[in-house]
C-alpha positions as CSV (number, residue, x, y, z in Angstrom):
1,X,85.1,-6.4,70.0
2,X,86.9,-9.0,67.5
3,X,89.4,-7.7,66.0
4,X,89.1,-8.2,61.8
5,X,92.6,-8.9,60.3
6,X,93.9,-8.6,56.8
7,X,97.0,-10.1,55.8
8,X,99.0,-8.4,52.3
9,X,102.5,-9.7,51.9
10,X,103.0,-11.8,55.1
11,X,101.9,-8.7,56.9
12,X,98.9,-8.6,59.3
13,X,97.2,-5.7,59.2
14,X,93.7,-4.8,61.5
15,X,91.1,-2.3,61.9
16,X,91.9,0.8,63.4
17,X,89.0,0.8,65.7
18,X,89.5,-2.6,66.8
19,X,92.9,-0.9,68.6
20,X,92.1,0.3,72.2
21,X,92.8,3.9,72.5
22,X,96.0,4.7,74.7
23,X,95.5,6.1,78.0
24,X,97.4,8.8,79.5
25,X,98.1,9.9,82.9
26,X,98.9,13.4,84.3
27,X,96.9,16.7,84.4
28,X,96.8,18.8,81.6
29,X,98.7,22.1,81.9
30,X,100.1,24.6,80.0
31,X,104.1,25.0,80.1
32,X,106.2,28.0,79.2
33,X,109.8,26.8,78.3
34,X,112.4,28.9,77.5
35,X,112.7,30.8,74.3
36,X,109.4,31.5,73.8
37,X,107.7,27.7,73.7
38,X,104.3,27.4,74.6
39,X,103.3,23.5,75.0
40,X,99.6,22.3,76.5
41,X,99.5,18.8,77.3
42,X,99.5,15.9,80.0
43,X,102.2,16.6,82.8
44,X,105.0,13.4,84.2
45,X,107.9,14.8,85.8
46,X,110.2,11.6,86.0
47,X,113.4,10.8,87.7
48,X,116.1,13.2,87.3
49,X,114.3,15.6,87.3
50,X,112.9,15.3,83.5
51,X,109.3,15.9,82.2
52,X,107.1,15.2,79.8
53,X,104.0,16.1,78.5
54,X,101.9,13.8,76.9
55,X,99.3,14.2,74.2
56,X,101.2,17.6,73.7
57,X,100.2,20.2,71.3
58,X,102.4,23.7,70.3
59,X,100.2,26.9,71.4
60,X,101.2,28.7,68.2
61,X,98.9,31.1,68.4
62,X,97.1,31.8,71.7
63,X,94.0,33.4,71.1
64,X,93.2,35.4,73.6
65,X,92.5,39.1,75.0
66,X,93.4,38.0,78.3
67,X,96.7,36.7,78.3
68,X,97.8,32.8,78.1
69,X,96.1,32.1,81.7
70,X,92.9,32.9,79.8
71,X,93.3,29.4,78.4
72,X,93.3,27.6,81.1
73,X,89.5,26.6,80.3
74,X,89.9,25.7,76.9
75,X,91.4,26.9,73.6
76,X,89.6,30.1,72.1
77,X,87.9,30.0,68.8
78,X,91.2,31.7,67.2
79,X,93.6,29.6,69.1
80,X,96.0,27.5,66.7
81,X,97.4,24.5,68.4
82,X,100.5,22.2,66.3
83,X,100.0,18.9,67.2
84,X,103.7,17.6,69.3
85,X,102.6,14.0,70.3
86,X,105.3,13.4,73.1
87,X,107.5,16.5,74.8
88,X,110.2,16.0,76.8
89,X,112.2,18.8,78.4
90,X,114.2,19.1,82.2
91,X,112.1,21.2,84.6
92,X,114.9,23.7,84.9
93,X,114.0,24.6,81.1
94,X,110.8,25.8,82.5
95,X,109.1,29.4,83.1
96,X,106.0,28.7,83.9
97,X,103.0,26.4,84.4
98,X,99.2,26.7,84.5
99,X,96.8,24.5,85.3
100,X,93.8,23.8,83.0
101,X,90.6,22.3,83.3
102,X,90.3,18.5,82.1
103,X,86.8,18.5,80.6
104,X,87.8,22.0,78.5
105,X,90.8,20.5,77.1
106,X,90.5,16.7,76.5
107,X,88.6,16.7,73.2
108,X,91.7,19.5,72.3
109,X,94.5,17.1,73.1
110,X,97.0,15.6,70.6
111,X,95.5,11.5,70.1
């Protein structure tokens, strides 16, 4: 696609859907962190043993009659997620993770 440009001020400016969307690696997962934060998004562990996770939205409230695992195939229809973007946190800081299913969850992730 051609990209259609605008200029205002010396400044360029183009179409939002002429911008490829960003790809992200890393299966999604849920991640307990201390004190009570509940993050779902795409998992990185980099050096040192720091993580990420990408596309990352704040479980505020989970939703569920079944516990938190209960979301590991998608959000409930009372599940309220805060859009995070980018989290980064060391793996000790961790309680817990659970893995979730892709195809549940993608259409639910931060853009």
């Amino acid at each position: 696609m051609q990209s259609e440009t605008i200029n205002i001020d010396d400044v360029t400016y183009i179409r939002e859907d002429s911008v490829p969307e960003k790809k992200y690696e890393g299966d999604v997962k849920i991640v307990i962190l201390q004190r009570g934060w509940v993050y779902i998004g795409r998992f990185k562990q980099n050096e040192n043993m720091m993580c990420e996770l990408n596309q990352a939205s704040c479980i505020r409230v989970w939703g569920t009659t079944k516990g938190l695992a209960e979301l590991k195939d998608g959000p409930t229809g009372t599940t309220k997620l805060d859009p995070a973007g980018k989290v980064t946190f060391h793996l000790l800081t961790t309680i817990a993770m659970i893995d979730c299913s892709e195809e549940s969850w993608k259409k639910h992730l931060c853009k």
